[in-house]
C-alpha positions in Angstrom: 66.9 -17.0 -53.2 68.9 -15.8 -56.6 72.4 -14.8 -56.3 73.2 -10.9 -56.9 76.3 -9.2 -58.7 76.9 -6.0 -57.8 79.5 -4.1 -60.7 81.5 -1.3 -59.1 82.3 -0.6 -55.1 82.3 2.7 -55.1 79.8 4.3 -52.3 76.5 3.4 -54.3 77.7 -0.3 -55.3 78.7 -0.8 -51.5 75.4 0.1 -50.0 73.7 -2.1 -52.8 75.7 -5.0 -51.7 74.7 -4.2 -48.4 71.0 -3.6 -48.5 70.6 -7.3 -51.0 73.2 -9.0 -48.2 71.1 -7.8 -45.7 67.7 -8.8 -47.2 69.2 -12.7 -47.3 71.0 -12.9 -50.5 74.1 -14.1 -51.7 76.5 -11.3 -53.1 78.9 -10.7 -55.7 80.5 -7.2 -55.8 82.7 -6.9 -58.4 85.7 -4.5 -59.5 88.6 -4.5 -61.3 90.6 -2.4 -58.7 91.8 -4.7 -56.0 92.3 -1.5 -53.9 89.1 -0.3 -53.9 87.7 -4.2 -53.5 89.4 -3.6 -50.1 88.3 -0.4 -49.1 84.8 -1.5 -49.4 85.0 -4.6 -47.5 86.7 -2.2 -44.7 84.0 -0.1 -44.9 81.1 -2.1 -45.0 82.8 -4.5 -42.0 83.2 -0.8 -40.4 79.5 -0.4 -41.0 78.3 -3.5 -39.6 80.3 -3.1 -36.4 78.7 0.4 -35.7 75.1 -1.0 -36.1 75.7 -3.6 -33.8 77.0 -1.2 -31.4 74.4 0.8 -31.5 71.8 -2.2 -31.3 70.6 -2.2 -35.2 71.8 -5.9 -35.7 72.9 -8.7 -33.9 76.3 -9.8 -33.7 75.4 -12.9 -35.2 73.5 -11.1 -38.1 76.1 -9.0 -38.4 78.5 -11.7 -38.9 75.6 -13.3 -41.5 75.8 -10.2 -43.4 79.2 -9.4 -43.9 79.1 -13.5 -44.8 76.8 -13.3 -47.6 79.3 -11.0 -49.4 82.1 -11.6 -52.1 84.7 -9.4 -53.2 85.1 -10.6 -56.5 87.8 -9.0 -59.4 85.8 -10.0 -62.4 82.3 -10.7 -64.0 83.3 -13.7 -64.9 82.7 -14.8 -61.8 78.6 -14.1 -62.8 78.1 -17.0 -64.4 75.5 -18.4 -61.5 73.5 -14.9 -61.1 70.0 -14.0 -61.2 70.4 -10.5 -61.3 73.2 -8.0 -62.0 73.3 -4.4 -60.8 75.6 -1.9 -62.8 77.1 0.8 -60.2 79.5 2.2 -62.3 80.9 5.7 -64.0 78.2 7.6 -66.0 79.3 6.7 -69.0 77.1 5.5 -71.7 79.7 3.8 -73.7 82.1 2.2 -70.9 78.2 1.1 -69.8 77.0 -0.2 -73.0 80.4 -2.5 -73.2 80.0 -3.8 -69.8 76.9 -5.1 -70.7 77.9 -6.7 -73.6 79.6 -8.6 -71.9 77.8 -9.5 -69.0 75.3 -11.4 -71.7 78.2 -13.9 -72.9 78.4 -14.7 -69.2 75.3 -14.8 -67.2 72.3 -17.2 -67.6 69.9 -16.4 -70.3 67.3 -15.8 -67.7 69.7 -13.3 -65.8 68.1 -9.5 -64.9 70.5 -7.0 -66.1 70.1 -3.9 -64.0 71.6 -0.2 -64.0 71.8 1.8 -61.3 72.3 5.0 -63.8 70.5 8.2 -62.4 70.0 9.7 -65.9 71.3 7.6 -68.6 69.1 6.3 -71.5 68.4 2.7 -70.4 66.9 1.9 -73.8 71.0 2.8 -75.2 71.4 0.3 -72.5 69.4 -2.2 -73.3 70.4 -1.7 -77.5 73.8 -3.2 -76.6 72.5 -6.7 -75.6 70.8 -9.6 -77.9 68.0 -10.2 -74.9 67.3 -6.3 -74.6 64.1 -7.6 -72.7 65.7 -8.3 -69.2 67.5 -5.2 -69.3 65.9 -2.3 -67.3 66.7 0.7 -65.0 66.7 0.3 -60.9 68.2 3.2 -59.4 69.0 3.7 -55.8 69.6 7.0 -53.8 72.5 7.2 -51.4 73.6 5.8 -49.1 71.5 3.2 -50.4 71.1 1.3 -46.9 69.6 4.4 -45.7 67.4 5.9 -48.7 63.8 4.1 -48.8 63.2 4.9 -52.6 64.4 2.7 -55.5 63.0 4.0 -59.1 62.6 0.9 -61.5 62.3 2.0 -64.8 61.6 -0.2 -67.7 63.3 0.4 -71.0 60.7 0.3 -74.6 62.4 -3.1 -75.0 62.1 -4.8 -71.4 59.4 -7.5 -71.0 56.6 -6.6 -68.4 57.4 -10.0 -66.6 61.0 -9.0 -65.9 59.8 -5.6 -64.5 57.0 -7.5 -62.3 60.1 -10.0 -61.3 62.0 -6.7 -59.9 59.3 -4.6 -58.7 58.4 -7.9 -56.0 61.8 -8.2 -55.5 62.8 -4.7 -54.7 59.7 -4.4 -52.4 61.1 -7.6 -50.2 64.5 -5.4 -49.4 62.5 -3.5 -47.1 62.4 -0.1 -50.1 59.9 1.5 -51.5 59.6 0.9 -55.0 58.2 3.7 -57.8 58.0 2.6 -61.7 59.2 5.6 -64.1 59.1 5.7 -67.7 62.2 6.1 -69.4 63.0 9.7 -69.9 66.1 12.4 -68.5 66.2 12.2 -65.1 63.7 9.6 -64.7 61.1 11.4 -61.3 63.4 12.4 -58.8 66.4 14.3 -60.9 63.6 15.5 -63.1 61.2 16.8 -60.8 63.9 18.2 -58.7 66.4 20.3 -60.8 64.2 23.8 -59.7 64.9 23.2 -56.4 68.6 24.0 -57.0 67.9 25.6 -60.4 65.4 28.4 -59.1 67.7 29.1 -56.4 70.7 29.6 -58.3 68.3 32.0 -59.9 67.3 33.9 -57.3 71.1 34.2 -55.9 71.7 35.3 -59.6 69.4 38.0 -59.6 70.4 39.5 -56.3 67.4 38.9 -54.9 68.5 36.9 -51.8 72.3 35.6 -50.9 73.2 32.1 -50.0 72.3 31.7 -46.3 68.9 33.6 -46.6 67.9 31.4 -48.8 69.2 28.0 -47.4 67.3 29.4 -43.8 63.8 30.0 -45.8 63.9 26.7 -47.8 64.4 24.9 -44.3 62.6 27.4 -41.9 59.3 28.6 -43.6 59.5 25.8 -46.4 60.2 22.5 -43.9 62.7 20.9 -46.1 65.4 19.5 -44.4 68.3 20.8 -46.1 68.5 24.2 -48.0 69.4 23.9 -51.7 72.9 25.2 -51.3 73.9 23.2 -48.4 72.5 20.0 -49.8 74.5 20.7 -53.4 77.4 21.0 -51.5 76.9 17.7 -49.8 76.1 16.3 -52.8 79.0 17.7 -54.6 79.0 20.7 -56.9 80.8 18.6 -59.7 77.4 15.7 -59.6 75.3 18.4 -58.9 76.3 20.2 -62.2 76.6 17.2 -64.2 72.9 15.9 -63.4 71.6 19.2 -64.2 73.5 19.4 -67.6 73.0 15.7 -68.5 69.2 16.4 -68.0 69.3 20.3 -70.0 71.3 18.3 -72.8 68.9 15.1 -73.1 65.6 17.8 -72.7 67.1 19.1 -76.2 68.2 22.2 -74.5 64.6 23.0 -73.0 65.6 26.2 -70.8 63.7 24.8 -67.6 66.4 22.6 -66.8 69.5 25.2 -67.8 72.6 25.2 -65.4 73.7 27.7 -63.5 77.3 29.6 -64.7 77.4 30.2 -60.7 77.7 26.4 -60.2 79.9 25.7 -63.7 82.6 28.6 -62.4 82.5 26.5 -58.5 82.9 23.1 -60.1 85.8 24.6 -62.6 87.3 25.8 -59.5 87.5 22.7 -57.9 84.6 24.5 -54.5 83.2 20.9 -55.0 81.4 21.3 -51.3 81.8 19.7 -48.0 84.6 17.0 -49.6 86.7 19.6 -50.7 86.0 22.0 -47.6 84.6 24.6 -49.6 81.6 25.2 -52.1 78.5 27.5 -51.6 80.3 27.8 -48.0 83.4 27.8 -46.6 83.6 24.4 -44.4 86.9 25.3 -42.6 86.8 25.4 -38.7 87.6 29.2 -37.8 85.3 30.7 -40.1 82.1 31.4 -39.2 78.6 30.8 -41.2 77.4 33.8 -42.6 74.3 35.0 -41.3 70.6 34.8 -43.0 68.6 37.6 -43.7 65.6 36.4 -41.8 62.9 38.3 -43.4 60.0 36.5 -43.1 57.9 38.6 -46.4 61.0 37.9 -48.7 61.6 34.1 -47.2 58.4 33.5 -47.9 58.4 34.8 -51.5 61.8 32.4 -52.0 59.5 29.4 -50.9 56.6 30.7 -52.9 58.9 30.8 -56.1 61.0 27.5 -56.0 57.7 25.5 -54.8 55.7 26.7 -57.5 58.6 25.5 -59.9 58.7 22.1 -58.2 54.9 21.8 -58.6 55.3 23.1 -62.6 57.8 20.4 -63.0 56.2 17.6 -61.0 52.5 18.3 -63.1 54.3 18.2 -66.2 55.8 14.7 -65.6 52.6 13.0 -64.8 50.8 15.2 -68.0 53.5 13.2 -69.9 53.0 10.0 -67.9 56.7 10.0 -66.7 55.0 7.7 -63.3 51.4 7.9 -61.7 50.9 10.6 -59.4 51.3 8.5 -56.3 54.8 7.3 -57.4 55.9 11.0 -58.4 55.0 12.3 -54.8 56.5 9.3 -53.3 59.6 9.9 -55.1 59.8 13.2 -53.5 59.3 12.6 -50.1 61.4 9.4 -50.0 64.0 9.8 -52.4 64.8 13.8 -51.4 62.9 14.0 -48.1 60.8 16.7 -49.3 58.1 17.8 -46.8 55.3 17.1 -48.4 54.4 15.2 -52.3 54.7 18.0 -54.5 51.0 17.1 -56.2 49.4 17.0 -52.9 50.7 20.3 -51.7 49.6 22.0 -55.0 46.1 20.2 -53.8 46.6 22.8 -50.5 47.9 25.9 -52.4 45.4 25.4 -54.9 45.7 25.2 -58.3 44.6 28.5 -59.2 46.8 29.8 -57.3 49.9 27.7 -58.7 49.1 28.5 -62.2 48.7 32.1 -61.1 51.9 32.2 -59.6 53.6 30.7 -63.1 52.3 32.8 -65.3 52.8 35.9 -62.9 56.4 34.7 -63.3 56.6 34.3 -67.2 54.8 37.7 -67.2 57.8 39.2 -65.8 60.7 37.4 -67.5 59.1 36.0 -70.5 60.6 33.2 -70.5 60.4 29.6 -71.6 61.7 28.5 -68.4 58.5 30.1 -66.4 55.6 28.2 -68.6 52.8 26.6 -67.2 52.2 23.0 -67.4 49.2 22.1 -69.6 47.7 20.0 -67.3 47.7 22.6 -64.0 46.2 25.1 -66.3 43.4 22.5 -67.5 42.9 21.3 -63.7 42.5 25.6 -62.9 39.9 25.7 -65.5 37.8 22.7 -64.6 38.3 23.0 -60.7 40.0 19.8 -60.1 42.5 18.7 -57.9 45.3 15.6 -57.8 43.7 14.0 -55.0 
């Protein structure tokens, strides 16, 4: 069983290092802060302890797991891997260097892996002299918990090193979805209307906060409304995705951030870890209450669902990933309720194209156009599945 080295221990590089340790390997996590070295091994020992309270583990596994790990203060310390996850800053250049260096260290066979969520993995790759084992695997957080891991292959990475992943992947218990490389990759792609077309409606007036957190979760079934899960996510990441993506998309105005989550960020409302965002977290104030309107919920759903389904037909028109990884995606990397391709399959197609170009009627806008291939499957009476 190869040897993994894990770069970074922040959240994400921790619950890496626990999910490989977990599923039998040998673990290197690596960072050049001795203090944060020791806050994960606290945390992860934490970790451990709590699922073999609560019956998850044995002791004795436990004990194996926390075993299997290293706390390592350099990559140097690589030289024996078989793959290498990158779990550090979004930062193209500091990334680009690490992996430079990584190459005058590691085995010529090694698989160099980042764990970026919307970083170019061909720049990547370009910064090594075997760009071929270099690719994309990117997990959701907390990574133990999250089933979805999106591999994506860069132009340059050789289809045996992305066969030599996918199989691997697939035996740490995860479910695996290939994506091509592009902004975003499937999930913080196919996902930016959920909290863009909010921040729209709120805009507009149309609804406030809480109404439309309650008809998100209470007519549309997901499990966190969009302004409740950006502010457990973090206004600050939150914003930076969504610019990162509207930046690489050449400025396409489908993916253009909200100034209502720019002026939060600024302000330092981060969300829950800074006790206030979208709401105020503090323990004497109250929640303020929804406006539970069933008619205007409804039309919230009908209007960030339809954008969901725009976004997620346009990615497999451009063969971003197949249909069944694209619905996947959603439902195991985001929890959505239901594939996003499938449930244009029960609204109907007509219908979805119907409601997009109702909606560019109106505004006349970019943002609101309909995906060529909805408006050829309306035509021709077909459906995804």
């Amino acid at each position: 069983m190869i040897k993994v080295g894990i770069i970074g221990s922040g959240s994400m590089g921790t619950g890496i290092a626990q999910v490989a340790a977990t599923a039998g390997h040998e673990v290197l996590l690596c960072d050049n802060n001795p203090e944060a070295l020791k806050r994960a091994k606290a945390y992860l020992e934490k970790i451990m302890n709590r699922l073999v309270e609560k019956g998850r583990v044995s002791r004795s596994d436990g004990e194996a797991i926390l075993s299997r790990i290293q706390y390592v203060d350099s990559v140097y310390a690589y030289n024996d891997t078989g793959l290498v996850i990158e779990a550090i800053v979004e930062n193209l250049d500091i990334k680009k260097a690490v992996f430079e260096q990584l190459e005058d260290i590691v085995s010529s066979d090694c698989i160099l892996a980042s764990n970026t969520s919307s970083l170019s993995i061909a720049s990547i790759a370009s910064a090594c002299k075997k760009p071929e084992r270099v690719l994309g695997i990117h997990f959701f957080n907390p990574a133990p918990l999250m089933k979805l891991v999106e591999v994506i292959p860069a132009i340059q990475t050789d289809v045996s090193y992305l066969t030599k992943v996918t199989k691997l992947i697939d035996t740490w218990n995860k479910e695996v979805v290939v994506a091509k490389d592009t902004p975003g990759f499937i999930v913080n792609r196919v996902a930016r209307p959920f909290y863009g077309e909010a921040l729209r409606i709120y805009e507009e007036g149309i609804a406030d906060i809480p109404t439309i957190d309650w008809a998100m979760t209470a007519l549309g079934g997901f499990r966190m409304g969009p302004f409740t899960l950006m502010d457990y996510i973090g206004n600050d990441i939150n914003y930076t995705v969504t610019e990162t993506v509207f930046k690489a998309f050449y400025y396409d105005p489908r993916y253009k951030p909200a100034f209502t989550q720019k002026r939060l960020s600024e302000a330092g409302y981060l969300g829950r870890k800074t006790g206030r965002g979208y709401y105020d977290y503090k323990e004497d104030v109250e929640k303020p209450e929804a406006n539970k309107d069933d008619q205007l919920g409804q039309q919230i759903v009908d209007r960030v669902v339809t954008m969901l389904i725009n976004e997620a037909a346009d990615a497999l028109y451009l063969n971003i990933a197949s249909k069944e990884d694209i619905d996947t995606a959603m439902t195991k990397g985001v929890n959505y309720p239901k594939g996003l391709l499938k449930w244009a399959d029960e609204i109907g197609i007509v219908r979805v194209v119907k409601r997009m170009d109702d909606l560019y009627q109106e505004y006349l806008e970019d943002r609101y156009r309909c995906s060529p291939l909805l408006r050829k499957m309306a035509k021709e009476g077909k459906t995804f599945f």
